[in-house]
Structure formats: C-alpha cells, structure tokens
N, C-alpha and C positions, 0 to 999 in steps of 0.2 A: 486602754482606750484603743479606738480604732484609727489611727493619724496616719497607716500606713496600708490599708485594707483601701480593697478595690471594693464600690459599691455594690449591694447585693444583688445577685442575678434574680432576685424578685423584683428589687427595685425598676433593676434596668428593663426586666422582660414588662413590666405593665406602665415604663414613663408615657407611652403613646398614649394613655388614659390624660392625662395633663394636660390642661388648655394651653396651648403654644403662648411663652409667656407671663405665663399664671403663675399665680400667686403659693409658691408651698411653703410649707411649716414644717420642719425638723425638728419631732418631741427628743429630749433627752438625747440632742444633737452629735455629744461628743466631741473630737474635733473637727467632724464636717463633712467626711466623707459621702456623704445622701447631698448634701448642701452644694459641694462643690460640683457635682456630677449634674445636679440642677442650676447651678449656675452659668456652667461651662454651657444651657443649653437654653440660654437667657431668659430665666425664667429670677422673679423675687423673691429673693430667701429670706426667711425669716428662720433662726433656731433659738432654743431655749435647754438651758442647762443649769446644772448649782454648781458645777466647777467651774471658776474665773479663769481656771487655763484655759481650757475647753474653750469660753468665748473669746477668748485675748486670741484666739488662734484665728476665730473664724471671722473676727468684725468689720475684715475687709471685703467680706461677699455683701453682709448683707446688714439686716438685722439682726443684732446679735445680742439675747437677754440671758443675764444670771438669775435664775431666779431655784428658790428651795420649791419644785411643783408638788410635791408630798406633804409638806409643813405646811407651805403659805397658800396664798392664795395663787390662785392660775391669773399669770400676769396676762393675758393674750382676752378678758374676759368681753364674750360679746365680738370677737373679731371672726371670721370667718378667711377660708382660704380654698384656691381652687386644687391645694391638695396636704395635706398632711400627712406624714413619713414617719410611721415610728418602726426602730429594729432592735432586739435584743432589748427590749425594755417594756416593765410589768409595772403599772402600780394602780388594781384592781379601781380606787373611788374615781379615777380617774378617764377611767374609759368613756363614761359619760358625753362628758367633757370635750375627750378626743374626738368623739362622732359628732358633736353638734357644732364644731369646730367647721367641717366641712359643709363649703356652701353650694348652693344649688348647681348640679353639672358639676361638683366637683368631686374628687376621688379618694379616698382613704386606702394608704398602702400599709399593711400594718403583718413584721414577721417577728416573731420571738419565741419563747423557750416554753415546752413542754412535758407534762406529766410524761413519765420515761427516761427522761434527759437525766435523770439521779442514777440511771444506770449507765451512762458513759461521762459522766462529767457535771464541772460547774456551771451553771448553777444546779443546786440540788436540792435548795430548799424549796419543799412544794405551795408556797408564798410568790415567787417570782416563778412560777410555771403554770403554764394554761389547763386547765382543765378542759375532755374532749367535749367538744364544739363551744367551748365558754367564749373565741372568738366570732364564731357566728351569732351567739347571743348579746352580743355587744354591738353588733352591726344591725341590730333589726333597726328597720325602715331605711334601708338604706339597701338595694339594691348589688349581690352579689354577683361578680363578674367571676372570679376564682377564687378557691380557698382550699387548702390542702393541711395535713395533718399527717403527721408521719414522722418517720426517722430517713436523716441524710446522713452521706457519707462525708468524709472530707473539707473540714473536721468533721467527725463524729458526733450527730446534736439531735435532737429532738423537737422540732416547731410545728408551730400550727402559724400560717400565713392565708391573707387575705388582701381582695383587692375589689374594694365595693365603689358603687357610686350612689352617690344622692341626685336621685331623677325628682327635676323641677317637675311635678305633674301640673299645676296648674299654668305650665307659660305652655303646653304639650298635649295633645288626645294621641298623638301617635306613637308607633312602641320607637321607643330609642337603640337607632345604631350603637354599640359599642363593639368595635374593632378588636380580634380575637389575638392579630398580630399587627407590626409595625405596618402601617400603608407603605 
C-alpha cells in the first residue's frame, strides 16, 4: 500500500483542474494518500477500496466505502463527482463506470501501469497494464487536457496518465478555459 508515499506529481500538477471544494472520488483508494492531499485542500472525499484497513485508515476524511468493485456491484451507482482519482489501478469492465462517474465540469485524473512495465517490474501481467492509447479510448467524450505515455524514471515504471474533463456543452457555446498551469 501506499500509507507513506507522497501524492503523485500527476495528481498534484492537474489539482487546479478541481472545483474549489468539489466533490472527488478515490477509485481503489488505498490508504488515502490522493484523499488526504484533497482534503488537506477542503475539498469532499469520498474512497472506495475492498481492504477494511485501507478504509479503517481513511474514515476520518471522509467517506469511506469497502466495497469488492471487481466482484460486486459499483457501490457509488448513479452518483457523480467533480473529480475522480484513480492511480496504479486497472480493472478494464470498469472504466466505463469511472468516466461516467464524472460530472459536468468535472475532471478525471486517471495514471497507472503500462504495456512495457514487464520489462522493469511489477506489475507484469499484461491484465493490469494499459494497452497504447487504451486510456484515451476510455475517455472518449470527455474532453482531453493531457495524456502521456511512456517510461519514467525513479522508480522505474511504465504508465500511461490522463487528465480529461467532461465539458457541460449544453449549459455553454463558448470554448472552455482550462488552465494549463496553477493560477
């Protein structure tokens, strides 16, 4: 788990994307570190995890659900949020699910593990690794702010990371600002 890891510099570089305040959602939470970095930045947490440590850690941010999201049913169903956060986490029926998650104006920050990554490490089963551009086709309709793909160093990994928004078109005719850096 990550209980001791700084939130990721994907994270942190596109929080400006996030309605001051709003509402996010931590897929496959962990013990919180995405959670607590949006908390700390009073923003409504909600995470969802199938480990009861995991949530037993974090249920003093926010909302805090154990649920099995591969077996059962997606507990969150029908609820929308002004941003959803998944890292280092794959579980393909589910992407769906995660995009229509986010609601109008609101932003999907979504980094994990890639086809490649079997050549420096775990994971390395090509089941929990992205296939090239399979994150951008899980974002259709939903409006691409960045997305990269590639190998990092330190640790040594393999992702493909995205940072889309769902532009409300009908409340809008005009093309939407989206902030490239922190105001």
């Amino acid at each position: 788990m990550h209980e001791n890891l700084a939130p990721s510099d994907w994270i942190r570089r596109w929080t400006h994307l996030v309605r001051p305040g709003g509402t996010v959602l931590d897929v496959a939470c962990g013990m919180g570190r995405h959670l607590r970095w949006f908390h700390d930045r009073n923003h409504v947490v909600t995470g969802v995890d199938q480990a009861q440590e995991a949530i037993d850690s974090i249920s003093n941010l926010g909302e805090a659900i154990c649920a099995d999201i591969e077996n059962g049913p997606w507990p969150l169903a029908g609820r929308q949020f002004d941003a959803v956060v998944v890292t280092n986490y794959l579980w393909r029926p589910l992407l769906p699910t995660i995009a229509q998650s986010v609601a109008p104006d609101g932003v999907l920050l979504y980094e994990t593990f890639a086809i490649g990554n079997e050549t420096v490490g775990k994971p390395s089963n090509p089941d929990f690794l992205l296939r090239p551009g399979e994150l951008l086709g899980a974002c259709a309709g939903l409006r691409i702010v960045a997305y990269e793909d590639g190998f990092l160093g330190a640790p040594e990994r393999f992702v493909q990371r995205i940072a889309a928004v769902r532009v409300d078109d009908a409340r809008s005719t005009a093309p939407r600002r989206l902030p490239l850096a922190v105001p």
